[in-house]
C-alpha atoms as a printed R data frame, in Angstrom:
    type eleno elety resid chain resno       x       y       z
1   ATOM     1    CA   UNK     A     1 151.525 170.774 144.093
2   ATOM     2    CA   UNK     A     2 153.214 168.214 142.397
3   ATOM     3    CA   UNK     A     3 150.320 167.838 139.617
4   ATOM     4    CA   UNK     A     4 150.670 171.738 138.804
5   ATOM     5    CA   UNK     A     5 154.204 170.856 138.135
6   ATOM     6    CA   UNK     A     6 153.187 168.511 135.366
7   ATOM     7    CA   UNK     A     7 150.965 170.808 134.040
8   ATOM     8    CA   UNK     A     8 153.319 173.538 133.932
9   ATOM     9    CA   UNK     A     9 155.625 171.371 133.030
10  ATOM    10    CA   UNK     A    10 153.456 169.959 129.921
11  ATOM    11    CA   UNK     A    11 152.499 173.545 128.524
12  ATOM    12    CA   UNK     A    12 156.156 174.735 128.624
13  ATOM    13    CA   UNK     A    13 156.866 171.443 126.503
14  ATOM    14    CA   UNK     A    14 153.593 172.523 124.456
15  ATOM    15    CA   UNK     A    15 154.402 175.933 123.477
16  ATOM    16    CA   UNK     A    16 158.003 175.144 122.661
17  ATOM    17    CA   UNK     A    17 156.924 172.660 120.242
18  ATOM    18    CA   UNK     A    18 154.571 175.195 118.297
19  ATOM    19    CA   UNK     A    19 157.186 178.116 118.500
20  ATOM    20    CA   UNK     A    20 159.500 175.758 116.710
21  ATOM    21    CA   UNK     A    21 157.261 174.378 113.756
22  ATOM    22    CA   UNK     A    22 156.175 178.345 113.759
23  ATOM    23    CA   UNK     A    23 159.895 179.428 112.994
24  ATOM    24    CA   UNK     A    24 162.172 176.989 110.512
25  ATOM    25    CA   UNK     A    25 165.549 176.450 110.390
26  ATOM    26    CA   UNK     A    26 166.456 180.211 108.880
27  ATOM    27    CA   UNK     A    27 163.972 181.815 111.430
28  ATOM    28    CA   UNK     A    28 161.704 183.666 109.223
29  ATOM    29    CA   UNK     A    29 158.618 182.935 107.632
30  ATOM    30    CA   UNK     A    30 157.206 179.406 106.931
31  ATOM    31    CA   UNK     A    31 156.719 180.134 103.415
32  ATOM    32    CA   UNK     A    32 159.503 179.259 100.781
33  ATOM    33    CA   UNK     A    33 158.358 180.295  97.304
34  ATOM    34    CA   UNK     A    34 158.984 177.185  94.640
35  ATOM    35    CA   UNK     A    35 161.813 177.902  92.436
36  ATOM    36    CA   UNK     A    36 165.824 178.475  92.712
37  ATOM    37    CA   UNK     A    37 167.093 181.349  94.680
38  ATOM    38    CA   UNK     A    38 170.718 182.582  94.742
39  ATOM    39    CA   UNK     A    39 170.192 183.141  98.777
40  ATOM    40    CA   UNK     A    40 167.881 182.181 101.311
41  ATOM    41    CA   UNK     A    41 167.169 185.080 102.555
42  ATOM    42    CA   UNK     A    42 166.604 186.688  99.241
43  ATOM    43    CA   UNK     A    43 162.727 187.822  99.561
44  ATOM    44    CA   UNK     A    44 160.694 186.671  96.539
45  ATOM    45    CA   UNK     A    45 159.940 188.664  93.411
46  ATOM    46    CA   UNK     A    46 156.248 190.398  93.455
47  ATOM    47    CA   UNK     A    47 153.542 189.315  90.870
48  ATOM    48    CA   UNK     A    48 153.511 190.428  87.796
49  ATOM    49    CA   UNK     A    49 150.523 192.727  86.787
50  ATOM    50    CA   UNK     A    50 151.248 193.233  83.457
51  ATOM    51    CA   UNK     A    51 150.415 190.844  80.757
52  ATOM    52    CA   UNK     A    52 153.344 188.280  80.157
53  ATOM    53    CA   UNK     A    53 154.250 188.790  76.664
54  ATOM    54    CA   UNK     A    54 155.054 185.234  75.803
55  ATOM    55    CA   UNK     A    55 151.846 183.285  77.145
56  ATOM    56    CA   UNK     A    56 148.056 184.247  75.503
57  ATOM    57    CA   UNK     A    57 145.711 186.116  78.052
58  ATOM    58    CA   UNK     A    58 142.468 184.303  78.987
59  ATOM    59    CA   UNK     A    59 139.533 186.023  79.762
60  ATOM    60    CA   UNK     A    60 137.306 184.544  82.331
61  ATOM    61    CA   UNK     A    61 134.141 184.149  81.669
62  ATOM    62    CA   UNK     A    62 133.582 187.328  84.109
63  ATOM    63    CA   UNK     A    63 135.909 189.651  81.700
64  ATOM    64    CA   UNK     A    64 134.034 188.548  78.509
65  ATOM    65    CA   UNK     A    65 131.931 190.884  77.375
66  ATOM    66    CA   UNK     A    66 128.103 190.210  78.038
67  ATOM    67    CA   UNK     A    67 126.354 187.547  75.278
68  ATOM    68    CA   UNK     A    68 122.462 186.864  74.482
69  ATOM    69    CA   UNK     A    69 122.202 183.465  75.877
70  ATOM    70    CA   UNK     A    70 120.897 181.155  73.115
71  ATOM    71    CA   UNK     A    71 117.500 179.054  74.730
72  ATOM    72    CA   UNK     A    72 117.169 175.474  72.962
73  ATOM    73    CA   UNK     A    73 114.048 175.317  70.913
74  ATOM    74    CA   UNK     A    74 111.298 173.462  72.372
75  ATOM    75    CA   UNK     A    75 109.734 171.575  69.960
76  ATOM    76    CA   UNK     A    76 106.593 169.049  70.310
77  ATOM    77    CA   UNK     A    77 107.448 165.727  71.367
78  ATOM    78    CA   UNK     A    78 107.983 163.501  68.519
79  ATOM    79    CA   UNK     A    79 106.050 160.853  67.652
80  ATOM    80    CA   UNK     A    80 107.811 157.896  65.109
81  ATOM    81    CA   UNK     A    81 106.310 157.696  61.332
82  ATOM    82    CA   UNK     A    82 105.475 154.049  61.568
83  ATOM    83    CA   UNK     A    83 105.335 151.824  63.976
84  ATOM    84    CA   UNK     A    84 108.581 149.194  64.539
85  ATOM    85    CA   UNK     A    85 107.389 145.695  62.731
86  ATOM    86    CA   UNK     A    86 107.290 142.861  64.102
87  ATOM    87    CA   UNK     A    87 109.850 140.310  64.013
88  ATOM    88    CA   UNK     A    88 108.774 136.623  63.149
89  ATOM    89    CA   UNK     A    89 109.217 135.700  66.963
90  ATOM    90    CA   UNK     A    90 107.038 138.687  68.752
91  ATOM    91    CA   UNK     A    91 104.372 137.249  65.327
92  ATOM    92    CA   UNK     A    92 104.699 133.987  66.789
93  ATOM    93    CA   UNK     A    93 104.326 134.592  70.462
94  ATOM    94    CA   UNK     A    94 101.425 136.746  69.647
95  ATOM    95    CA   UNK     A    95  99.558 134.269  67.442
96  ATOM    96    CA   UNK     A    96 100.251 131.408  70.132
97  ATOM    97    CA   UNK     A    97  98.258 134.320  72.612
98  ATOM    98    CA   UNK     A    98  95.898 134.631  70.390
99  ATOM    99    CA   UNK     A    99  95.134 130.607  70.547
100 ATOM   100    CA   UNK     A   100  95.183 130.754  74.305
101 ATOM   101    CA   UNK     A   101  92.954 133.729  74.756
102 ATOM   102    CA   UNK     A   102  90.388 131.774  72.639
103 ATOM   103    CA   UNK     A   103  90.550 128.706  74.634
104 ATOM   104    CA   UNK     A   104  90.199 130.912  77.771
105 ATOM   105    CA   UNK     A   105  93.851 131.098  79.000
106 ATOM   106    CA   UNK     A   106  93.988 134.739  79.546
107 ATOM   107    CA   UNK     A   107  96.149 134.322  82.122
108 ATOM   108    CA   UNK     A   108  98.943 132.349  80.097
109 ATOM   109    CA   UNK     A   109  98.656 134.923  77.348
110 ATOM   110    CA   UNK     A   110  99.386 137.557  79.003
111 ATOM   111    CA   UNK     A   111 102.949 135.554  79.657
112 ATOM   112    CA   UNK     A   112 103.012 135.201  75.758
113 ATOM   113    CA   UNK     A   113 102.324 138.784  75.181
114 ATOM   114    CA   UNK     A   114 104.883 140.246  77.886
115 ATOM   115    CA   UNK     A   115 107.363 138.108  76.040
116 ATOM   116    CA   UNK     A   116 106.695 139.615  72.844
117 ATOM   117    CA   UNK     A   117 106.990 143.049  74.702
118 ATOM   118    CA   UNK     A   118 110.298 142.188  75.500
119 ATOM   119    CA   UNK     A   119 111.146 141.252  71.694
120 ATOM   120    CA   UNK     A   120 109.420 144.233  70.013
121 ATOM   121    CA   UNK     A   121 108.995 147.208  72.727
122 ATOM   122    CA   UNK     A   122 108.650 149.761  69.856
123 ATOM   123    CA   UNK     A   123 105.548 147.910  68.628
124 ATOM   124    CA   UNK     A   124 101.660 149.375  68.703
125 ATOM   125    CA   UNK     A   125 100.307 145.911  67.979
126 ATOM   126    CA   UNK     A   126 101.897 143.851  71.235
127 ATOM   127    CA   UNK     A   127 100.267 146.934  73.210
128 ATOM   128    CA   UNK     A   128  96.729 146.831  71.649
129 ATOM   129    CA   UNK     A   129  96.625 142.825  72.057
130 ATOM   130    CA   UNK     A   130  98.158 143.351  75.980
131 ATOM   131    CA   UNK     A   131  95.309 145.548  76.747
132 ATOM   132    CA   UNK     A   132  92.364 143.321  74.551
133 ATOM   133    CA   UNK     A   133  94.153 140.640  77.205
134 ATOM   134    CA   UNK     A   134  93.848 142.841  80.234
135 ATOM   135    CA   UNK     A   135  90.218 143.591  78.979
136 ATOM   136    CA   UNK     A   136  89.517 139.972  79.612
137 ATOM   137    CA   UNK     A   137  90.619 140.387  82.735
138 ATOM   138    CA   UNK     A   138  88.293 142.600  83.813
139 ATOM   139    CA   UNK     A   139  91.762 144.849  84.334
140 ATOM   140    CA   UNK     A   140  90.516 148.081  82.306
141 ATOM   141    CA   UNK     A   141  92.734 150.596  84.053
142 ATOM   142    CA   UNK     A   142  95.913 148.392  82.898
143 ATOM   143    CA   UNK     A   143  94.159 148.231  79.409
144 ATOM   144    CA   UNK     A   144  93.306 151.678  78.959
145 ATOM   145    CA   UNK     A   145  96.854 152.422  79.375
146 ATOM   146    CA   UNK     A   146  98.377 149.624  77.246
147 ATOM   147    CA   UNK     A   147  96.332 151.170  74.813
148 ATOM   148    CA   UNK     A   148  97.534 154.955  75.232
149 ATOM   149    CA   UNK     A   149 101.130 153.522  74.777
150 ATOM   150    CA   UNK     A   150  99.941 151.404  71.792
151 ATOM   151    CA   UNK     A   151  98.421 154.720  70.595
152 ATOM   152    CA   UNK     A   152 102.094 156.443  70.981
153 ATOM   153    CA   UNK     A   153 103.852 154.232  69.338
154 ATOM   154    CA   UNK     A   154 101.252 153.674  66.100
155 ATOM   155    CA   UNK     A   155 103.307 156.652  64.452
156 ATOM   156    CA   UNK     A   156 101.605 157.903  60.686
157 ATOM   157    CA   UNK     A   157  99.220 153.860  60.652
158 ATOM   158    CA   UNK     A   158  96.169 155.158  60.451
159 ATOM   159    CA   UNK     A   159  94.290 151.860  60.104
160 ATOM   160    CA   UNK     A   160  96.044 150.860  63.398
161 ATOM   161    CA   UNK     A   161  95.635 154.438  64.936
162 ATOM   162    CA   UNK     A   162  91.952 153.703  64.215
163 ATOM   163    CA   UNK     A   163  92.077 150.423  65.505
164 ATOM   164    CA   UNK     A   164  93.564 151.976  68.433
165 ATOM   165    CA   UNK     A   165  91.078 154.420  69.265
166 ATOM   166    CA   UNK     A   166  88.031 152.255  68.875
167 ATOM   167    CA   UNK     A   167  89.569 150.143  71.423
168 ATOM   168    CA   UNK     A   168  90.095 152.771  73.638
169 ATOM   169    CA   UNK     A   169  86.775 154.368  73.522
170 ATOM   170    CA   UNK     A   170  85.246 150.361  74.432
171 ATOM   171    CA   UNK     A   171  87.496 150.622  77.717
172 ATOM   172    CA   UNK     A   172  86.242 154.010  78.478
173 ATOM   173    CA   UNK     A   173  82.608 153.185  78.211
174 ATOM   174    CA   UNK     A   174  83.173 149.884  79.937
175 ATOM   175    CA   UNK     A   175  85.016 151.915  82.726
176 ATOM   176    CA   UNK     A   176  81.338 154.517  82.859
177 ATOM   177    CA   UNK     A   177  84.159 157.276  81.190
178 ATOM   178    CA   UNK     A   178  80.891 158.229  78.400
179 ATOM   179    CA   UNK     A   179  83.066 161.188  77.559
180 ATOM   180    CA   UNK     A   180  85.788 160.073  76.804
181 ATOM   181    CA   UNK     A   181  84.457 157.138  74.948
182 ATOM   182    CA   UNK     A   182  82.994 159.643  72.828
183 ATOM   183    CA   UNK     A   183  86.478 161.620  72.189
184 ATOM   184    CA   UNK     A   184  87.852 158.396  71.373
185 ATOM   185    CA   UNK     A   185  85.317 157.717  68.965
186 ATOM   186    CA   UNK     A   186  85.773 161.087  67.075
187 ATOM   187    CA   UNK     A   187  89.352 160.710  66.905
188 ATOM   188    CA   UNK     A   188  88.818 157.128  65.461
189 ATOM   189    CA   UNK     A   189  86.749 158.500  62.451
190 ATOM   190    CA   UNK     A   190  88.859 161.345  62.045
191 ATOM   191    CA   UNK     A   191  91.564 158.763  60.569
């Protein structure tokens, strides 16, 4: 008996609490519109539905009349003129790879050459030496795509373009791709 009590007691407690946040101090509505009012009580002016004659309408972008949608042009990806030169250090580190890959450090070139990467990253000929590294290697997947990006980056060169495509069509027929040796072949004496 006595714990129904509490309960009763605590719901009575309850609902007089809401009832009083429900209904403020003037015992209407909760709502009090911003701005000065002569009188509480005063209800609140309606909307206007006119158009206010001292602001500019804005149409919403559902009120504007309907458009052709412009699509961007799509053009072919862009390949550069010429390739980026090489600055004297990427010259140096690659002629100091060069002198290691000919007394069989292939490994330690490969350092040389990434470091040149680093210093010209824009450059055909740090690709095409990469991948004569990786070739050495016996790495001809890594070298057949050193070369592609080499290949990208050769730009308008022709003489390296070539160079590029002769190289690429020894990976592929090292790598049993006959084909595509070939393909690399005619695009190397199209130049």
């Amino acid at each position: 008996m006595k714990s129904n009590t509490f309960k009763f007691a605590g719901l009575l407690a309850l609902s007089l609490t809401v009832a009083g946040c429900a209904s403020g101090p003037g015992g209407g509505s909760i709502y009090v519109p911003a701005g000065d009012r002569s009188s509480p009580d005063e209800a609140p002016q309606p909307p206007q539905t006119g158009e206010p004659r001292d602001e500019p309408r804005v149409e919403r972008k559902s009120e504007q009349p309907d458009q052709p949608v412009r699509q961007p042009e799509r053009t072919a990806p862009s390949y550069q003129d010429e390739g980026d030169a090489l600055s004297p250090a990427a010259r140096s580190l690659i002629q100091r790879a060069d002198s290691l890959m000919a007394s069989g450090e292939t490994q330690a070139a490969v350092a040389q050459l990434e470091r040149a990467q680093r210093i010209a990253p824009r450059s055909a000929q740090v690709y095409f030496k990469l991948s004569q590294a990786y070739v050495a290697l016996d790495q001809l997947g890594s070298a057949e795509q050193f070369t592609l990006k080499g290949l990208s980056l050769a730009g308008s060169n022709s003489s390296l373009q070539r160079s590029g495509w002769l190289l690429l069509a020894d990976i592929r027929r090292a790598r049993g791709n006959v084909a595509g040796a070939d393909q690399a072949e005619a695009r190397a004496s199209a130049l």
